[in-house]
C-alpha positions as CSV (number, residue, x, y, z in Angstrom):
1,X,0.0,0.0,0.0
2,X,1.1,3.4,-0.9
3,X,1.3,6.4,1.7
4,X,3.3,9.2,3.0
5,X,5.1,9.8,6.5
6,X,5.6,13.4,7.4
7,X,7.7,13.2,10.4
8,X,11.2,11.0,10.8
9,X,12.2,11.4,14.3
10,X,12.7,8.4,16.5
11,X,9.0,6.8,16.0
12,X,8.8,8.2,12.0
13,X,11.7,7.1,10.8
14,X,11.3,3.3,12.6
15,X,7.8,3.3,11.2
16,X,9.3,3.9,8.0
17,X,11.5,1.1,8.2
18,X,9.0,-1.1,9.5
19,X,6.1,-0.5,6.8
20,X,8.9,-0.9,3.7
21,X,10.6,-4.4,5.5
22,X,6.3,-4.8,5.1
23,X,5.9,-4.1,1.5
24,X,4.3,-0.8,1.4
25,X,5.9,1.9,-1.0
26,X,6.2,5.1,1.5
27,X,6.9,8.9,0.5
28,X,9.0,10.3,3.4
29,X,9.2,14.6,4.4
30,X,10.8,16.3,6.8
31,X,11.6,19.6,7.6
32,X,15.4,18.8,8.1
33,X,16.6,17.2,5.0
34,X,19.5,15.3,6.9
35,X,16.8,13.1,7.6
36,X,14.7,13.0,4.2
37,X,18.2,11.4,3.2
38,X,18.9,8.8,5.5
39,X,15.2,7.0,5.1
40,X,15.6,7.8,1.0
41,X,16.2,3.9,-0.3
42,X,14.2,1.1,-1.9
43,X,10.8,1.5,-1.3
44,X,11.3,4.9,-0.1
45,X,10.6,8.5,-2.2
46,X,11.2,11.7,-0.8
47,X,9.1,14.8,-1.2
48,X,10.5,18.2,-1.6
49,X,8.4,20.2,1.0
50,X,5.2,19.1,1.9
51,X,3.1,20.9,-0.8
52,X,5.0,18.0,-2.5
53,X,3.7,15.3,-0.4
54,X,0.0,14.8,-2.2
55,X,0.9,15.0,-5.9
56,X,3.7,11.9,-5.5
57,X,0.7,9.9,-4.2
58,X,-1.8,8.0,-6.1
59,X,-5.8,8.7,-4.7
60,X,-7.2,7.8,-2.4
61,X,-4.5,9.3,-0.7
62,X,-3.0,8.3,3.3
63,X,-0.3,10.8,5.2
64,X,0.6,9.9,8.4
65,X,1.5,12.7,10.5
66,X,4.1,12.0,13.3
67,X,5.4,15.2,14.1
68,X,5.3,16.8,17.9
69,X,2.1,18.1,19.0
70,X,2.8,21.8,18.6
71,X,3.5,21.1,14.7
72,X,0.5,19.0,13.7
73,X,-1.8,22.2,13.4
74,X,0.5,23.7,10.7
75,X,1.6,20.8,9.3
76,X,-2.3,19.6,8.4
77,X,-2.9,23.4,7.3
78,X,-0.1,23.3,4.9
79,X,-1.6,19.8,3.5
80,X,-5.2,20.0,3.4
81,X,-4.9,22.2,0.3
82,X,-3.4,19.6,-1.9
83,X,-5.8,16.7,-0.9
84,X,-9.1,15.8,-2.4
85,X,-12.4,14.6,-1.2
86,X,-11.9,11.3,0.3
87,X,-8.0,11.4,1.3
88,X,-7.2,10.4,4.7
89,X,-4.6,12.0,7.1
90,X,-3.4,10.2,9.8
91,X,-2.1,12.1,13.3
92,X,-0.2,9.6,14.9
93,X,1.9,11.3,17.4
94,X,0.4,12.8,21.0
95,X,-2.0,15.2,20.2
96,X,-4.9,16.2,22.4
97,X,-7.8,14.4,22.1
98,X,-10.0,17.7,21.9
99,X,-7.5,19.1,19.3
100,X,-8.3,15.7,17.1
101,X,-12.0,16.3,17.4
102,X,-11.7,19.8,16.5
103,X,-9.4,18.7,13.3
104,X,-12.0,15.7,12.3
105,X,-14.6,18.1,11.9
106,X,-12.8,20.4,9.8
107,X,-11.5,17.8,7.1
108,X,-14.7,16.2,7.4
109,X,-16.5,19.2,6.0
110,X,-14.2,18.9,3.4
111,X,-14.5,15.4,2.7
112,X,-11.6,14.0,4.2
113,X,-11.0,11.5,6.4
114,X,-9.3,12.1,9.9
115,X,-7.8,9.5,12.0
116,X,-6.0,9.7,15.2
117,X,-3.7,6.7,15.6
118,X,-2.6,6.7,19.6
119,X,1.3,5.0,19.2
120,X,3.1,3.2,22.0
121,X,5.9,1.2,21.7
122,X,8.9,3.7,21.4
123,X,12.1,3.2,20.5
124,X,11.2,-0.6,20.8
125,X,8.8,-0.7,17.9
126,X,10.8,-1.2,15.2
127,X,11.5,-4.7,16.0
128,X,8.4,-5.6,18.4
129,X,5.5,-3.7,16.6
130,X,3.7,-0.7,17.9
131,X,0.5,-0.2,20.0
132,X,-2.0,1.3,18.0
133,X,-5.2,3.0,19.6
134,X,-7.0,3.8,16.2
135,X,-9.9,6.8,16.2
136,X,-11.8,6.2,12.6
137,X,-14.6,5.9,11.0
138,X,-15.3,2.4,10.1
139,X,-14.3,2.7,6.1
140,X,-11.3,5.1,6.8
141,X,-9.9,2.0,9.3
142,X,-10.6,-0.6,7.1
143,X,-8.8,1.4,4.5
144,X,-6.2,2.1,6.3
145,X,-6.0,-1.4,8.3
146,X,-2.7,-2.8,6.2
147,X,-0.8,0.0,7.5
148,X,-2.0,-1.0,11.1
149,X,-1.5,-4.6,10.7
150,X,2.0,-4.1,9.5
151,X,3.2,-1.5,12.0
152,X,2.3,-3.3,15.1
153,X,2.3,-6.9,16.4
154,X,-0.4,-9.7,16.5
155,X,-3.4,-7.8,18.5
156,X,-1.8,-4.7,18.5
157,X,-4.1,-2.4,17.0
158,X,-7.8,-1.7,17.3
159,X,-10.4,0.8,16.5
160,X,-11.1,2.0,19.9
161,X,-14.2,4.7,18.4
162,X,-14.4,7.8,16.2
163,X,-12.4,9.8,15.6
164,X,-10.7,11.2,18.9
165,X,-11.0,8.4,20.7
166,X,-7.4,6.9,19.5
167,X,-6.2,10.0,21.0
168,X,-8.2,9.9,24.2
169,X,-7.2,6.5,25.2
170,X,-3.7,7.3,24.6
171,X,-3.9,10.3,26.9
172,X,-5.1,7.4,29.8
173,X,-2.5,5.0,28.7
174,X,0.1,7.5,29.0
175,X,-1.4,8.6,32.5
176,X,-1.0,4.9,34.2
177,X,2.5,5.1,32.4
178,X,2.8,8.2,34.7
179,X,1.9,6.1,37.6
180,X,3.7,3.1,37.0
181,X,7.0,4.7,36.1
182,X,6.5,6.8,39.7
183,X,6.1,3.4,41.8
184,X,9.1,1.8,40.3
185,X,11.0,5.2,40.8
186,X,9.8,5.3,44.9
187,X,10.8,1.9,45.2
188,X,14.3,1.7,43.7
189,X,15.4,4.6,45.5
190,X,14.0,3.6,48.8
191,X,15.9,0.4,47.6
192,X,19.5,2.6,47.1
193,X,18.9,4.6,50.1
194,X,18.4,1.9,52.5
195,X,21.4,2.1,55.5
196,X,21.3,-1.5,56.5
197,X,22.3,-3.0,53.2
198,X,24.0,-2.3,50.4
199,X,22.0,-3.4,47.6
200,X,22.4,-4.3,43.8
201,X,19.5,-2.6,42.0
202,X,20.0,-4.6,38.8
203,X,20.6,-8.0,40.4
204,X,16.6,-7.1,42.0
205,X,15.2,-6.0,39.0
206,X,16.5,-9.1,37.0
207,X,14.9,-11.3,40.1
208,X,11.4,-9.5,39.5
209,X,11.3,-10.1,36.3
210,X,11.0,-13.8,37.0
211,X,7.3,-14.9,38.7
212,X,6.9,-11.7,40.6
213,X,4.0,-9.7,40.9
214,X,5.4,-6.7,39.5
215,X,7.6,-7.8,36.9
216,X,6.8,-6.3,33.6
217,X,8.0,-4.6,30.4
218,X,8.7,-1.5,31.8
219,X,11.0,-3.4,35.1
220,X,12.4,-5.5,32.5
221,X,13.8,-1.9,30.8
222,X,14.9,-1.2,34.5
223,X,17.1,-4.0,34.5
224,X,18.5,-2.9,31.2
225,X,19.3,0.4,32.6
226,X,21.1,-0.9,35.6
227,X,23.1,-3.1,33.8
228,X,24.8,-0.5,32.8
229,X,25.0,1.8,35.5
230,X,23.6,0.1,38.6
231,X,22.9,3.1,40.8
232,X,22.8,5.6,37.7
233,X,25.3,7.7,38.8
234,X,25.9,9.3,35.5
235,X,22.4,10.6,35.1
236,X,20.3,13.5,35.9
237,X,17.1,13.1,37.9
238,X,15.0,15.6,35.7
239,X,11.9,14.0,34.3
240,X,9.9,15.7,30.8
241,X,6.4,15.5,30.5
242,X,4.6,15.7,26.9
243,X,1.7,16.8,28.0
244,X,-0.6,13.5,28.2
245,X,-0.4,13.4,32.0
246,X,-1.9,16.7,32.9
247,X,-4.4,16.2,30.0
248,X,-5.6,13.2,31.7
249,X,-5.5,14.8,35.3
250,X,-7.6,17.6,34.1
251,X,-10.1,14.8,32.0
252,X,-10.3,13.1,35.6
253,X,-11.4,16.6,37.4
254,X,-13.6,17.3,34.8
255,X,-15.2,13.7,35.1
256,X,-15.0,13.8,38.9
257,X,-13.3,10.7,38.8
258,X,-10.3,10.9,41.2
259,X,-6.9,9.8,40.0
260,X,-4.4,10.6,43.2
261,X,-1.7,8.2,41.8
262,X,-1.8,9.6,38.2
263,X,-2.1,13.2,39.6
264,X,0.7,13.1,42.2
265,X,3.1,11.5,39.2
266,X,2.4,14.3,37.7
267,X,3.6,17.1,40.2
268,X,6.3,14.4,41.1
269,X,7.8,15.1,37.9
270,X,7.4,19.0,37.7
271,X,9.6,18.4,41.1
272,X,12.1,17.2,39.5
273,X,13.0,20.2,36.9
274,X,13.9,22.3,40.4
275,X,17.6,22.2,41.2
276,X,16.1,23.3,44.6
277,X,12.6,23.8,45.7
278,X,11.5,27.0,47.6
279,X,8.4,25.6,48.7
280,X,10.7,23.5,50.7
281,X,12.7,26.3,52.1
282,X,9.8,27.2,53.3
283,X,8.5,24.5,55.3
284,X,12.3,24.6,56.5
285,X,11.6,28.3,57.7
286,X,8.5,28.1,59.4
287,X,9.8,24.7,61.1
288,X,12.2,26.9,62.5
289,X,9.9,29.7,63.4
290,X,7.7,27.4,64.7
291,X,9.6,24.9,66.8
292,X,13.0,26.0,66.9
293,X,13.6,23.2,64.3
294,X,17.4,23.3,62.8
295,X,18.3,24.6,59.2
296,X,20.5,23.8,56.6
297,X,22.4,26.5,55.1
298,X,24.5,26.9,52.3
């Protein structure tokens, strides 16, 4: 099947390589041509700049969209006026789910097909398949459905709902990912801080990957990491966000639904950016006002 990718970072240019290794015949664009040329190869045609994109491709036209969030406005606006009434685009990276509802009417009055495609999988995907949580109309997926079967592994795709819901269930997925990542965290470090033994963090997470209750993909990467740096010493505890987690946070106030794990993750993480917290130096103050409590001083 033919399409176009717009978009080779990490997940873009993997997809690429998975969906040609899979047959399909992909046109490739991105804004830094360094990386146009390293995907250009059998299988594989590049477009000059994305008004480009839509004449190399035979109708009923697919572009997949896998650029950051903040670029998929402009990107579709830039598109949209070199497709034709039943073309589909296809916004795979992390976009908020409102955003994707807001886009599916728009094409829609135009007569084209919006899909928002909810990827997991990472780095890892290349060689394991992606997750695919799949908002579409019921032609547009079937459509589109060798793409999906290609990119991800047996049972790894679905049409969750309409358009918007790939995107919504991403935004939850993303938000237990939030969670999990902060209960391995607590644990390992309550693990490395502990004054009665000295332990080896990798030698534990290889042992919970085997029957425990909380082995899993993500402890299995933990054991990776350790492996080669078992108390991570070389790294910096500052943690990003892309935005999913406080999307989903201010989904569960909205929904009264409370989500203390999810949320606390969340401000967990913002933590982390502070070389020192002054909310902290606070408490350390009044402590001291307070109850005569000692201080530490620079």
């Amino acid at each position: 099947m033919q399409l176009a990718m717009i978009g080779l970072g990490r997940m873009g240019g993997n997809m690429v390589k998975r969906l040609v290794q899979g047959g399909h015949e992909v046109i490739v664009y991105d804004s830094n041509a360094a990386a146009v040329k390293a995907h250009v190869t059998k299988g594989v045609n590049a477009a000059k700049d994305l008004a480009d994109v839509a004449p190399l491709l035979e109708p009923r036209r697919v572009v997949w969209v896998m650029v950051p969030a903040a670029a998929v406005e402009s990107t579709i606006e830039q598109l949209v006026p070199h497709l034709t009434r039943g073309d589909i685009v296809i916004d795979g990276g992390n976009s908020n789910f409102a955003d994707s509802l807001r886009r599916a009417e728009a094409l829609n009055a135009k007569g084209i097909e919006f899909v928002d495609v909810g990827t997991s999988g990472g780095v890892w995907g290349l060689t394991l398949g992606y997750c695919l949580m799949i908002g579409a109309s019921p032609a547009a997926f079937e459509y589109c459905e060798p793409i999906f079967r290609t990119l991800a592994p047996p049972e790894g795709y679905a049409r969750v709902g309409p358009s918007g819901a790939g995107h919504y269930v991403k935004m939850v997925h993303n938000g237990i990912e939030y969670g999990l990542l902060q209960a391995y965290a607590e644990g390992y470090e309550i693990l490395h801080a502990s004054q009665d033994f000295k332990l080896q963090l990798g030698q534990i997470a290889k042992l919970w990957n085997h029957g425990s209750v909380v082995r899993s993909w993500l402890n299995e990467l933990a054991e990776r990491a350790f492996a080669s740096d078992d108390q991570l010493a070389a790294i910096r505890g500052h943690v990003e966000d892309s935005g999913e987690g406080r999307w989903t946070v201010a989904e569960a106030i909205r929904l009264d639904v409370p989500a203390p794990v999810i949320t606390l993750s969340l401000l967990a993480r913002l933590r982390s950016r502070q070389e020192e917290s002054f909310g902290a130096k606070v408490i350390a103050a009044l402590r001291r006002e307070f109850g005569g409590h000692a201080v530490q001083t620079k």
